[in-house]
C-alpha positions, -999 to +999 in steps of 0.1 A: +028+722+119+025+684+124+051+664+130+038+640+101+046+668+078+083+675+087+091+639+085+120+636+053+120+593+056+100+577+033+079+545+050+075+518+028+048+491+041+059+457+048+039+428+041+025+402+017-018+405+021-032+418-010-061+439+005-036+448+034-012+458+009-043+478-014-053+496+019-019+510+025-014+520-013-042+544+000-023+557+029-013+592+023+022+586+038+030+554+023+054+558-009+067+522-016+062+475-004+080+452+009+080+417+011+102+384+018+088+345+018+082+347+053+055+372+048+040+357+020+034+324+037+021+339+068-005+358+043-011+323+028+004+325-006+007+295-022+019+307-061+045+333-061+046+348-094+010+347-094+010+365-062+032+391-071+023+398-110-015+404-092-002+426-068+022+445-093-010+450-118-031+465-085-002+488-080+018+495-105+037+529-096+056+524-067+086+504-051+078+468-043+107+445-032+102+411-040+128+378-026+145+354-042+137+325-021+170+299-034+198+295-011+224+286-039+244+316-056+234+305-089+195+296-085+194+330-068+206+351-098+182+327-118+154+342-101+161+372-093+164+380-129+132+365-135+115+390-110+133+414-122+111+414-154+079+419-139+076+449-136+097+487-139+089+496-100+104+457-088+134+452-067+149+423-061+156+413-027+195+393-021+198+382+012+235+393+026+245+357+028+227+322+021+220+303+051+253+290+052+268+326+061+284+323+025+288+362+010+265+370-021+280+403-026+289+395-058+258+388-069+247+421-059+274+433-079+268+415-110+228+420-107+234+462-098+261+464-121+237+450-152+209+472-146+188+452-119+175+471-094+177+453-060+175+453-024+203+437+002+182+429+033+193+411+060+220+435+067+233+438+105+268+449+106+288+483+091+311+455+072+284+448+055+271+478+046+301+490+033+306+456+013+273+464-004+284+497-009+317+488-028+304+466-049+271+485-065+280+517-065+277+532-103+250+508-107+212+498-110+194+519-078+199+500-045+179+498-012+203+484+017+183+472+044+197+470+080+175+454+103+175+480+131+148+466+153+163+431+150+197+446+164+175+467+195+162+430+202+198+423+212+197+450+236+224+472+210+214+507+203+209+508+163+208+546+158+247+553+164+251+522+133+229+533+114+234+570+116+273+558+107+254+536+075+240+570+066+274+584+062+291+553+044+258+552+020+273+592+004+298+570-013+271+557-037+242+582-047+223+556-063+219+535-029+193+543+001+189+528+033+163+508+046+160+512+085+140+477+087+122+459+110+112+485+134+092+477+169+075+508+172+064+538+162+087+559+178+117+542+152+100+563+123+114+592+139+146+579+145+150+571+116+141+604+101+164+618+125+191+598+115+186+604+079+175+573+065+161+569+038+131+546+039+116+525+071+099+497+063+067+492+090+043+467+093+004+483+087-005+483+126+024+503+131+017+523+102-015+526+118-004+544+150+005+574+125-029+586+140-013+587+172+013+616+161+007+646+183-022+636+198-028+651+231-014+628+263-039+642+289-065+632+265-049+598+261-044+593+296-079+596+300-092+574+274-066+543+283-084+548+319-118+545+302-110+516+283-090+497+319-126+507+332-154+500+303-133+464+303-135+458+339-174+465+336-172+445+308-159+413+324-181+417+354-156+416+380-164+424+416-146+421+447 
C-alpha cells in the first residue's frame, strides 16, 4: 500500500494564481486554499474582492482562507467580516499580532465566538497557540497556523512544538492545526506523523507527491542521465 494512501493530514494548496489554484482543485490529494496579500501580489492581483469572489465561484466546495490585509484592530474586524460573507467554505485569516507585535486575540475571540470561521496564521510560539486556543474554543471552526518551516529556517526543530500544539489543540474540538510553510516534501509526513491536521504546500511541492515511493536506484540513475544529457547539452569539453 502506498504511502500516499495512509497519510491522515489533509494538504491544503497555498497560493493566489487562479489557473494554479484550478489545477490543484484537480489534485486528488488536495482538500482545501490558502492565501495571504503576499501571495496575491506576487500572482499579480490587483482587485481583491474581485479576485477572490472569481476564485470562490470556480471553487466553491472547499476551504479557502482568505487575509485581512489592515494593520489596525478595528479596520481588521471591518474586513474580515466583509470576507466572511462571500462565501460558506471562507475563512478569514487574523494575523497573531499587527505589525506592531500588538495581540489580536481578541478579535479572534469576538470573530470565532459570533459565528465567523477564521484562520490565526502567523503563529510561532506554544503561547500563542494556547492563546488562540482559550479564546475560540466553543466557537465558529478554527484553523491555527504555525509556521513550521519558518521556525526550521532558524535552525529549531518544529516537530517536538508542534507535536506539543497537537496536544494543546484537544482542548478545542472545533480548532485544527495548520503545519504551514513547509520546505519540502518530506514535512508532509511529519506532519502526518505528528498529527496535524492540515499542511499547507505550495503546488511544486505538491508536485513532488509523484515522487512518493518511487524507486531510489531508478532515481539515481535518471539524476545521472540528466547531470549527463545537460553536460552534452552545453557542449563542454576538456
Amino acid at each position: 500500500m502506498s504511502r500516499l494512501s495512509k497519510l491522515r493530514v489533509k494538504i491544503f494548496a497555498d497560493g493566489a494564481d487562479k489557473a494554479g489554484m484550478l489545477a490543484m482543485y484537480r489534485h486528488p490529494h488536495v482538500s482545501g486554499f490558502t492565501t495571504n496579500p503576499t501571495l496575491m501580489r506576487k500572482a499579480g492581483v490587483t482587485d481583491y474582492e474581485t479576485f477572490a469572489r472569481d476564485v470562490l465561484q470556480a471553487i466553491p466546495d472547499r476551504s479557502i482562507s482568505f487575509e485581512v490585509f489592515a494593520d489596525d484592530v478595528a479596520t481588521m474586524e471591518t474586513q474580515a467580516r466583509k470576507i466572511s460573507t462571500w462565501g460558506k467554505n471562507v475563512s478569514v485569516k487574523i494575523p497573531i499580532t499587527n505589525t506592531k507585535g500588538e495581540s489580536t486575540i481578541e478579535l479572534c475571540r469576538t470573530l470565532a465566538q459570533s459565528g465567523i470561521a477564521i484562520n490565526v496564521t502567523a503563529i510561532f510560539t506554544l503561547t500563542q497557540v494556547r492563546q488562540v486556543v482559550e479564546a475560540v474554543a466553543g466557537g465558529a471552526p478554527t484553523f491555527v497556523s504555525v509556521f513550521a518551516g519558518r521556525i526550521a529556517d532558524t535552525g529549531t526543530d518544529p516537530v517536538p512544538m508542534m507535536a506539543e500544539a497537537v496536544s494543546i489543540l484537544k482542548q478545542a474540538p472545533n480548532c485544527e492545526l495548520i503545519w504551514a510553510s513547509p520546505r519540502e516534501l518530506l514535512n508532509i509526513f511529519q506532519a502526518d506523523e505528528t498529527g496535524c491536521h492540515i499542511i499547507t504546500a505550495t503546488n511544486d511541492i505538491i508536485a513532488k507527491l509523484a515522487l512518493v515511493d518511487k524507486d531510489l536506484e531508478q532515481y539515481s540513475i535518471e539524476t545521472v542521465k540528466m547531470f549527463y544529457d545537460d553536460g552534452r547539452a552545453a557542449g563542454f569539453k576538456i
